[in-house]
Structures are given as structure tokens and as C-alpha cells.
PQR file with spaces between the fields and no chain letter, atoms N, CA, C, O and H, PARSE charges and radii, in Angstrom:
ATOM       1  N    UNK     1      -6.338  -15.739    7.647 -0.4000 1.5000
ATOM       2  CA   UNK     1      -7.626  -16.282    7.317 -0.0000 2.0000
ATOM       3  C    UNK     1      -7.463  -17.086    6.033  0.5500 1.7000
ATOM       4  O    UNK     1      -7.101  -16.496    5.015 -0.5500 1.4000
ATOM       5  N    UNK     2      -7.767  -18.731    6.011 -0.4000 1.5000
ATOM       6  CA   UNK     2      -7.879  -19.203    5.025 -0.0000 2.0000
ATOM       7  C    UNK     2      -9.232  -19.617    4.894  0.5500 1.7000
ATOM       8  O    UNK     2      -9.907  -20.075    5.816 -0.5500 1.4000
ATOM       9  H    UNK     2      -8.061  -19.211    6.839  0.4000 1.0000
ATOM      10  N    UNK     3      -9.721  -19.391    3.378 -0.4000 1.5000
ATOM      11  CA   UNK     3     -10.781  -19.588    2.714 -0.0000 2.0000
ATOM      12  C    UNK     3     -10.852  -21.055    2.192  0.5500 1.7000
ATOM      13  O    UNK     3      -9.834  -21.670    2.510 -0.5500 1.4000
ATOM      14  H    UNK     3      -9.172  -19.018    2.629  0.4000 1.0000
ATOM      15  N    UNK     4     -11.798  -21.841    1.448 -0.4000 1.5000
ATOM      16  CA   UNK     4     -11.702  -22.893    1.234 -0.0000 2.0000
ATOM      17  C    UNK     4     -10.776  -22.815   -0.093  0.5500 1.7000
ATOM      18  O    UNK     4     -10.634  -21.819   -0.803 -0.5500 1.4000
ATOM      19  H    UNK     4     -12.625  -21.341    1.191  0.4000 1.0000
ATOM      20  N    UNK     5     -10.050  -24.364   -0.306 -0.4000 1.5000
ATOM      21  CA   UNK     5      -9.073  -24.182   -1.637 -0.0000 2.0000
ATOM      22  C    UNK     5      -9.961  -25.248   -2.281  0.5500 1.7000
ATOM      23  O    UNK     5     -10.399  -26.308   -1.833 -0.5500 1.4000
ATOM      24  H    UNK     5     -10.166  -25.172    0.271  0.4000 1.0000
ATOM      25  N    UNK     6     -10.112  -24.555   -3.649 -0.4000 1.5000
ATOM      26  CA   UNK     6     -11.257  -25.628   -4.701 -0.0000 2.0000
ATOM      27  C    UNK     6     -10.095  -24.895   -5.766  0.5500 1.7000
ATOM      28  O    UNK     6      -9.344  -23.920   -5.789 -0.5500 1.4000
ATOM      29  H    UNK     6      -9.755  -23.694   -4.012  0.4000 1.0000
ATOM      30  N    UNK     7     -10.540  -26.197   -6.718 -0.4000 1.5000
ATOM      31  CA   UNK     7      -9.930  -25.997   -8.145 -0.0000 2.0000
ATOM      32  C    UNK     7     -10.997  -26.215   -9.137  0.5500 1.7000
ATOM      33  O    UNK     7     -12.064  -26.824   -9.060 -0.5500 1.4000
ATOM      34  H    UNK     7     -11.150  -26.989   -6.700  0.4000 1.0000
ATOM      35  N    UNK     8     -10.420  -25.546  -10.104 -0.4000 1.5000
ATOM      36  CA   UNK     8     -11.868  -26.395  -11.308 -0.0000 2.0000
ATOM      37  C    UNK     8     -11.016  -27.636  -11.942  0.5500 1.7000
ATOM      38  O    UNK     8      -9.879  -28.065  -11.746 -0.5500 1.4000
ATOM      39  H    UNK     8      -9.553  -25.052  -10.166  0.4000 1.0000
ATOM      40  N    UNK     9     -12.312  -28.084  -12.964 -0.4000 1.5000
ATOM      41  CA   UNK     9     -11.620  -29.525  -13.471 -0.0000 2.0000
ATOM      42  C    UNK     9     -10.369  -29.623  -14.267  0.5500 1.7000
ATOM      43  O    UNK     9      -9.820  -30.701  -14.495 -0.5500 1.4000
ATOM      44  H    UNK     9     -13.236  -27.735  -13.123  0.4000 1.0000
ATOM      45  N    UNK    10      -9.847  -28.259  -14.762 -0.4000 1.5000
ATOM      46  CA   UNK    10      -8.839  -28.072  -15.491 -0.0000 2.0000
ATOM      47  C    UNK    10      -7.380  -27.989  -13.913  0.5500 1.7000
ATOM      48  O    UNK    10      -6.163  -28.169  -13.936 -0.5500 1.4000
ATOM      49  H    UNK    10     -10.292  -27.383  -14.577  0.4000 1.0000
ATOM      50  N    UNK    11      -7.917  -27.794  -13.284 -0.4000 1.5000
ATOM      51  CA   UNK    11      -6.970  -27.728  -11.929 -0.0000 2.0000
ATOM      52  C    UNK    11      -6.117  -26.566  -12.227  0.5500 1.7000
ATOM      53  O    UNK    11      -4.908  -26.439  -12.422 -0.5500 1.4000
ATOM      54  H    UNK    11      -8.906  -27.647  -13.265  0.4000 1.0000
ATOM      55  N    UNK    12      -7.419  -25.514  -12.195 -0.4000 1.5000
ATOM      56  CA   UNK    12      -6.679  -23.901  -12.454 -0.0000 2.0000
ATOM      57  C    UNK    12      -7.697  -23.932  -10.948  0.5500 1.7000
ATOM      58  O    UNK    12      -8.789  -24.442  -10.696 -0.5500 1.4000
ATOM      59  H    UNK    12      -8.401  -25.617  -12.036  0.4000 1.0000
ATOM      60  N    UNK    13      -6.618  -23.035  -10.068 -0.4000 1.5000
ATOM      61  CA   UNK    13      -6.364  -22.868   -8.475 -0.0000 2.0000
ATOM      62  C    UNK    13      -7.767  -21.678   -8.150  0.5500 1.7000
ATOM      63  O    UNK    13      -7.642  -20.618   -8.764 -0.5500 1.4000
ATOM      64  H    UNK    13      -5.731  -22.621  -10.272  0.4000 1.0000
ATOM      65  N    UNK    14      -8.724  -21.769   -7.475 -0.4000 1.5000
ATOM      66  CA   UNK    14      -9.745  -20.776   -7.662 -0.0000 2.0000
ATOM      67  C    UNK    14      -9.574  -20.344   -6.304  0.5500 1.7000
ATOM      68  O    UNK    14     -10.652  -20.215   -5.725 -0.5500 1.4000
ATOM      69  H    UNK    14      -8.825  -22.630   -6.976  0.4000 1.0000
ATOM      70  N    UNK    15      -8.586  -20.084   -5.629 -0.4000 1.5000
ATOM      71  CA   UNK    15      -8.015  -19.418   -4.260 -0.0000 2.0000
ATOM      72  C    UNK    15      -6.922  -18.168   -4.417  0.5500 1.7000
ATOM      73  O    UNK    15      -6.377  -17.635   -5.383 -0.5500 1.4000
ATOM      74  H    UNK    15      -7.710  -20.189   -6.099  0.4000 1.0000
ATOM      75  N    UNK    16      -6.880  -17.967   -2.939 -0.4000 1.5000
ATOM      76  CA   UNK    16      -5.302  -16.727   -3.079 -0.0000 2.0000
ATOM      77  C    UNK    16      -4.275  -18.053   -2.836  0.5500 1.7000
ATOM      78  O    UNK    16      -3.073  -17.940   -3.074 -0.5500 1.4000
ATOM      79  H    UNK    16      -7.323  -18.399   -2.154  0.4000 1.0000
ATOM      80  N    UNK    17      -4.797  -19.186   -2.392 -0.4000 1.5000
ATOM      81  CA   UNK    17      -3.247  -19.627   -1.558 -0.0000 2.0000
ATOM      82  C    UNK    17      -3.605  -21.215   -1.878  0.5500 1.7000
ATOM      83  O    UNK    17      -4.755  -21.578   -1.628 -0.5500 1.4000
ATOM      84  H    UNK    17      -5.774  -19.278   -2.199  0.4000 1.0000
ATOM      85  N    UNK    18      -2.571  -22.269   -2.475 -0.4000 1.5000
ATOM      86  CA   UNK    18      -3.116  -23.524   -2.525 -0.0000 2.0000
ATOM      87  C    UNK    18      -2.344  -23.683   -0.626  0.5500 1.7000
ATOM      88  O    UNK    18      -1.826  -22.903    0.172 -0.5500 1.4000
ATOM      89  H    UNK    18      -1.637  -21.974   -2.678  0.4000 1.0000
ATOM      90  N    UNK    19      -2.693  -25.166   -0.652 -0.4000 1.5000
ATOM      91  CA   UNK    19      -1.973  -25.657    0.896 -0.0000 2.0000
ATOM      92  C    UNK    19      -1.165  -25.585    0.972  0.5500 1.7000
ATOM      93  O    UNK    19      -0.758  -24.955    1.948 -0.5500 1.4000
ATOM      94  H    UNK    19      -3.114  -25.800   -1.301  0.4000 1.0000
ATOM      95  N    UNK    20      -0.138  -26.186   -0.025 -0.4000 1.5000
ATOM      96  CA   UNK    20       1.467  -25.666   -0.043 -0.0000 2.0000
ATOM      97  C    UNK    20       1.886  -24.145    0.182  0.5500 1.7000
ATOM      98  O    UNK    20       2.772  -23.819    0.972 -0.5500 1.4000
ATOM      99  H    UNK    20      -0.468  -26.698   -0.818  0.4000 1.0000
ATOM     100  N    UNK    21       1.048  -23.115   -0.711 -0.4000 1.5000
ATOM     101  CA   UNK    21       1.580  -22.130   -0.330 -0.0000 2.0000
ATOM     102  C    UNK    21       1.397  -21.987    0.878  0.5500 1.7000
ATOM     103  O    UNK    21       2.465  -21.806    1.461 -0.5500 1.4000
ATOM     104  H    UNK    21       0.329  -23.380   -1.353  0.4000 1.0000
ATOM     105  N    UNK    22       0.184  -21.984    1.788 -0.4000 1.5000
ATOM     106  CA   UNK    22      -0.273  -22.051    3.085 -0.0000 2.0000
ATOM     107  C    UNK    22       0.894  -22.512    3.703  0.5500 1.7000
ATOM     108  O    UNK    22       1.470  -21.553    4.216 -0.5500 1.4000
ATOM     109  H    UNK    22      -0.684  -22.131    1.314  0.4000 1.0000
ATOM     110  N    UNK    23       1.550  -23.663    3.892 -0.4000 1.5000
ATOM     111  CA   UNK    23       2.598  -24.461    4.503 -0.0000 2.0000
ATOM     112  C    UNK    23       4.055  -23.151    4.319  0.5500 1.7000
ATOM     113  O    UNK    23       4.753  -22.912    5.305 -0.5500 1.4000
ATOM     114  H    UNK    23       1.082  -24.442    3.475  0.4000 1.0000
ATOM     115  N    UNK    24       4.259  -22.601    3.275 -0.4000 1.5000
ATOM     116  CA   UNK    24       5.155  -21.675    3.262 -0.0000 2.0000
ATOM     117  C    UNK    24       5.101  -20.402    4.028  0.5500 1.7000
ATOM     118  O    UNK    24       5.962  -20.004    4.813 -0.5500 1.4000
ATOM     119  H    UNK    24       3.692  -22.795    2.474  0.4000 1.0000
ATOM     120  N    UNK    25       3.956  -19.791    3.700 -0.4000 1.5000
ATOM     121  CA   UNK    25       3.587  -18.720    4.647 -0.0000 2.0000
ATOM     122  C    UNK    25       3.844  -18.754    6.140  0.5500 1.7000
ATOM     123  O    UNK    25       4.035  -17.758    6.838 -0.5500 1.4000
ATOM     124  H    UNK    25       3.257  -20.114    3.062  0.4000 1.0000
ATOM     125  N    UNK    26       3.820  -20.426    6.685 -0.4000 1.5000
ATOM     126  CA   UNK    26       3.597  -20.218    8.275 -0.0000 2.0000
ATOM     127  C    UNK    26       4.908  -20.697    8.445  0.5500 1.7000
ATOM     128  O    UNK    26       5.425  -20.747    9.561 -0.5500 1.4000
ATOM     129  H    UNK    26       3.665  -21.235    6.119  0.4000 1.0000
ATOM     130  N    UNK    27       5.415  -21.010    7.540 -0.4000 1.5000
ATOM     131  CA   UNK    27       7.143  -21.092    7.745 -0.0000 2.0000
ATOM     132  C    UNK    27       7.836  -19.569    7.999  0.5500 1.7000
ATOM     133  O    UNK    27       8.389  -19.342    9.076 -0.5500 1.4000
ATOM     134  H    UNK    27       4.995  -20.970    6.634  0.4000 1.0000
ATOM     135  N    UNK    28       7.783  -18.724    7.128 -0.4000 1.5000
ATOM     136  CA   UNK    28       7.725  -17.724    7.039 -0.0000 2.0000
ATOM     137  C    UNK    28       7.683  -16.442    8.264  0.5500 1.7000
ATOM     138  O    UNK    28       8.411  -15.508    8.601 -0.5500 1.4000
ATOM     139  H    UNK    28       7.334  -18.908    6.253  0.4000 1.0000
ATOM     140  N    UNK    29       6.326  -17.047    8.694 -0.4000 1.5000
ATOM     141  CA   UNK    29       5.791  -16.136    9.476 -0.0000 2.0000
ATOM     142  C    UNK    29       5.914  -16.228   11.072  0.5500 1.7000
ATOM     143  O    UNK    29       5.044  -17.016   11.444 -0.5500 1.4000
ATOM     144  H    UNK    29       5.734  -17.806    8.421  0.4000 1.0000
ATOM     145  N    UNK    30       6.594  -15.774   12.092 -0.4000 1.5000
ATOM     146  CA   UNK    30       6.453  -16.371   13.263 -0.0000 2.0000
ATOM     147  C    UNK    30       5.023  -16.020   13.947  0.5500 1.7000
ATOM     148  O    UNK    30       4.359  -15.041   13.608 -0.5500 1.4000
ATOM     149  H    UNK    30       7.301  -15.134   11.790  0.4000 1.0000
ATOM     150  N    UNK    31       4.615  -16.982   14.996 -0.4000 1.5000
ATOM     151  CA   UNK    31       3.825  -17.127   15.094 -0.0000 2.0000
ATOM     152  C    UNK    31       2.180  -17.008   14.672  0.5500 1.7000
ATOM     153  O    UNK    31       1.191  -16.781   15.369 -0.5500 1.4000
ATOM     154  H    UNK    31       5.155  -17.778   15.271  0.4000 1.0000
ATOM     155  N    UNK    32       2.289  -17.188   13.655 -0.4000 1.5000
ATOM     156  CA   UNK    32       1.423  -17.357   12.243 -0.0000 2.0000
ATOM     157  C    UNK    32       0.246  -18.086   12.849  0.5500 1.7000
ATOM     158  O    UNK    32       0.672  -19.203   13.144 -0.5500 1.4000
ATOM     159  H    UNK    32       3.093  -17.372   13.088  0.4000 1.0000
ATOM     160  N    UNK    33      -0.782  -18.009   13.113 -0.4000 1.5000
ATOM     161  CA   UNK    33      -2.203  -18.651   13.362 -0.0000 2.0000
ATOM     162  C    UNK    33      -3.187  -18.715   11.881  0.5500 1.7000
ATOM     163  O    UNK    33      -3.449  -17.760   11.151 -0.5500 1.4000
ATOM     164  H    UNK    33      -1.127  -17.102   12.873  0.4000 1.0000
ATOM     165  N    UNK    34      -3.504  -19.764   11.758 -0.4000 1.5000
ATOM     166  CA   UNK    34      -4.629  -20.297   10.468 -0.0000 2.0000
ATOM     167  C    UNK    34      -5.835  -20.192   10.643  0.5500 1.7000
ATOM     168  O    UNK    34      -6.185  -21.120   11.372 -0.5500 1.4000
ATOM     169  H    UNK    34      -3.291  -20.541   12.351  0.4000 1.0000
ATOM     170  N    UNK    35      -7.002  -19.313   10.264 -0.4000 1.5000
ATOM     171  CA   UNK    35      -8.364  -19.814   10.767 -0.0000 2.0000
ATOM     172  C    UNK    35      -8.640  -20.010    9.619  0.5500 1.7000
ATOM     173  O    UNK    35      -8.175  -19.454    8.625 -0.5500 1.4000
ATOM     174  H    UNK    35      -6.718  -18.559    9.672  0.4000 1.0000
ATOM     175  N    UNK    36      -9.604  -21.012    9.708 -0.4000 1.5000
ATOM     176  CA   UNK    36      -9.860  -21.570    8.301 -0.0000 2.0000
ATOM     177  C    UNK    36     -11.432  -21.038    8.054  0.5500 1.7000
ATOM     178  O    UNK    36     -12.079  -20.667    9.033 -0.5500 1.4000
ATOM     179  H    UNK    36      -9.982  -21.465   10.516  0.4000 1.0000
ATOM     180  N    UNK    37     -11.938  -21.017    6.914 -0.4000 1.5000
ATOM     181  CA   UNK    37     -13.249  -20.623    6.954 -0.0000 2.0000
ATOM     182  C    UNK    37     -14.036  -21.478    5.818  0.5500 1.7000
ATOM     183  O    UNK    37     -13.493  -21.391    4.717 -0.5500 1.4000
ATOM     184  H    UNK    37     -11.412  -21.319    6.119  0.4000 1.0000
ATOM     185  N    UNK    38     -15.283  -22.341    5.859 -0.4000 1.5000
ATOM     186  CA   UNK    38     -15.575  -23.197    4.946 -0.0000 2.0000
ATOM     187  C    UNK    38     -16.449  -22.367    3.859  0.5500 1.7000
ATOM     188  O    UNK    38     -17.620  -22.695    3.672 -0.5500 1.4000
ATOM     189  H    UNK    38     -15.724  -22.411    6.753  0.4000 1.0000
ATOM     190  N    UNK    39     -15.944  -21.434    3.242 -0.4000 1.5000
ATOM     191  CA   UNK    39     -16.497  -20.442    2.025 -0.0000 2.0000
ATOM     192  C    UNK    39     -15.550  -20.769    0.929  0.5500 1.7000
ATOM     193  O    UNK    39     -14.790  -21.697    0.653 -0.5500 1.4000
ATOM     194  H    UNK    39     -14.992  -21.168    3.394  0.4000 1.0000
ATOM     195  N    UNK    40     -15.996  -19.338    0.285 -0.4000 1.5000
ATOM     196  CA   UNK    40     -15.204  -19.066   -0.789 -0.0000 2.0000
ATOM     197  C    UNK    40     -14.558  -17.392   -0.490  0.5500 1.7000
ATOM     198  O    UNK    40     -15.087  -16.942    0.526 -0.5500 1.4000
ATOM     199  H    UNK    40     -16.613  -18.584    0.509  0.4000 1.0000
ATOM     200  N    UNK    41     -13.841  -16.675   -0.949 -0.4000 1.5000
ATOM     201  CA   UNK    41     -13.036  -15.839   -0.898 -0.0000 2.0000
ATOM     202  C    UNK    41     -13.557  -14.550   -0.344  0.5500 1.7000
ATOM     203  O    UNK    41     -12.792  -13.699    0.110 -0.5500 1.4000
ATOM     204  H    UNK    41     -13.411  -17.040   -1.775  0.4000 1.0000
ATOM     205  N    UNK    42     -15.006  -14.386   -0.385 -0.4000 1.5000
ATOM     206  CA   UNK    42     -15.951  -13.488    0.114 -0.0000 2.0000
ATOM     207  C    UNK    42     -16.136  -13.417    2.248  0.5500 1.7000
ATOM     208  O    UNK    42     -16.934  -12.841    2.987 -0.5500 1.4000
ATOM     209  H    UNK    42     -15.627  -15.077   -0.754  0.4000 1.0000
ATOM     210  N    UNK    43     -14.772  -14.451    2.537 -0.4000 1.5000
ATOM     211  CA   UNK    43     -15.370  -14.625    4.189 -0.0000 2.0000
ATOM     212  C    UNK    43     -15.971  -13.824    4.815  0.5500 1.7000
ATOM     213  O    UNK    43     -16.846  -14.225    5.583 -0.5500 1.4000
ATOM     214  H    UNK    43     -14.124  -14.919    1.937  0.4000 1.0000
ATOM     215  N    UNK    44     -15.633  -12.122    4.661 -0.4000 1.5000
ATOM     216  CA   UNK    44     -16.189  -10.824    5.467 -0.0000 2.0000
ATOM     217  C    UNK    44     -17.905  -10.620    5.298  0.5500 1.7000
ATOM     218  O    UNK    44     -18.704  -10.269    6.167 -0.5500 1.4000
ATOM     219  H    UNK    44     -14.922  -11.796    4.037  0.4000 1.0000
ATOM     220  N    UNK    45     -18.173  -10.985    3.800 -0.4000 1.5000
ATOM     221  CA   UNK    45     -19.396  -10.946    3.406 -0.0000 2.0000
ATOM     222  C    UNK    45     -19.944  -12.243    3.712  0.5500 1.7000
ATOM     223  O    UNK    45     -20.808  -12.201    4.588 -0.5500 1.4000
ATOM     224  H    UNK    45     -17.524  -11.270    3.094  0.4000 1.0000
ATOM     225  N    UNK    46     -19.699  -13.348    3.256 -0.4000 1.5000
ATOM     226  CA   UNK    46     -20.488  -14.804    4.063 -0.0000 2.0000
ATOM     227  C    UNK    46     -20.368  -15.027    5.146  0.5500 1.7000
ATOM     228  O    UNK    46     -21.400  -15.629    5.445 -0.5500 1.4000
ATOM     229  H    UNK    46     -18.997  -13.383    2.544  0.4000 1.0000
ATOM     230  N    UNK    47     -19.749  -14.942    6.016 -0.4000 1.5000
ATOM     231  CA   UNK    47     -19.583  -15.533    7.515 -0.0000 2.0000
ATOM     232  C    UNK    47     -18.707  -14.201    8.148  0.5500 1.7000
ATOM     233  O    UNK    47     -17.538  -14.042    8.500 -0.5500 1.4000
ATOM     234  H    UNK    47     -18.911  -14.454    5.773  0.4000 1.0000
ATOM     235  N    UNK    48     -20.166  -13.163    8.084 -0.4000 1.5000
ATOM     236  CA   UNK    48     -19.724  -12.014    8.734 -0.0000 2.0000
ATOM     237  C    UNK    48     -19.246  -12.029   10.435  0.5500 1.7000
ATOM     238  O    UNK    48     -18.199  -11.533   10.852 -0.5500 1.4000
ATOM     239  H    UNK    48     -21.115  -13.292    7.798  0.4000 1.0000
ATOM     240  N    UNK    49     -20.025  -12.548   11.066 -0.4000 1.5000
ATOM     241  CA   UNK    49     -20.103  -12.814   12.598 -0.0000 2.0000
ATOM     242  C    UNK    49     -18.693  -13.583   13.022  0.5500 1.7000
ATOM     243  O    UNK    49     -17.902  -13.306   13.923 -0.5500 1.4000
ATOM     244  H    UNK    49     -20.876  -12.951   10.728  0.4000 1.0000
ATOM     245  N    UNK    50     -18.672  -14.673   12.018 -0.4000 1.5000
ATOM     246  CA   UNK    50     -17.119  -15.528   12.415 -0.0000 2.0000
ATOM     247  C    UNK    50     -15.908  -14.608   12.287  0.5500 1.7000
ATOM     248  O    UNK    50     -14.964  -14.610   13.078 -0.5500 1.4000
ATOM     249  H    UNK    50     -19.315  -14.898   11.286  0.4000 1.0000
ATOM     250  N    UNK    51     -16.065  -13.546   10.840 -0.4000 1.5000
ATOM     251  CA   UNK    51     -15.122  -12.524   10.458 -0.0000 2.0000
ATOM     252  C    UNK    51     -14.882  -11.556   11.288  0.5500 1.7000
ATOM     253  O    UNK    51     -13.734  -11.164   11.078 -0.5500 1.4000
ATOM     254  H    UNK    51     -16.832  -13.544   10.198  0.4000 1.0000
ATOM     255  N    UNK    52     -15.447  -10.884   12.243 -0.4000 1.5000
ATOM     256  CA   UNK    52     -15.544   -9.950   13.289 -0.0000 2.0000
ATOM     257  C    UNK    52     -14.934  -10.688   14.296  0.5500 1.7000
ATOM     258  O    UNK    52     -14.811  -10.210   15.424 -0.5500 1.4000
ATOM     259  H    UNK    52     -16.379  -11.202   12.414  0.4000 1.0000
């Protein structure tokens, strides 16, 4: 599950994962699936229904 990646204006990373790391992980991982979710880090609590 990826959450949205925002930075603040200082471009300190306000995620678990920038894209690059993302790009490493699914290297990493075999068969690795991405769902993306247009929030912030809370997905289970904002977009409970999509999270289930």
C-alpha cells in the first residue's frame, strides 16, 4: 500500500517511502503489487472501505 508522497518546502520527505524507494522495494520483492491510495499515511482510517 502506497500512500501519497508530499514533501514540505524544505523537501523533508513527509512519507514512509519516496518513489525511488518504492522502485527498490519492487525490485526486491517478487511479485510485489502497488496500490496506491490518494491520502496521507492514515489509509486504514481515511479510505476505510478501499483498505478492507
Amino acid at each position: 500500500m502506497k500512500a501519497k508522497t508530499d514533501s514540505t518546502e524544505d523537501g523533508i520527505l513527509m512519507a514512509g517511502l519516496s518513489e525511488d524507494d518504492l522502485e527498490r522495494v519492487k525490485g526486491l520483492i517478487a511479485d510485489c503489487r502497488i496500490v496506491r491510495f490518494d491520502c496521507g499515511h492514515g489509509i486504514s482510517l481515511r479510505l476505510s472501505e478501499r483498505f478492507l
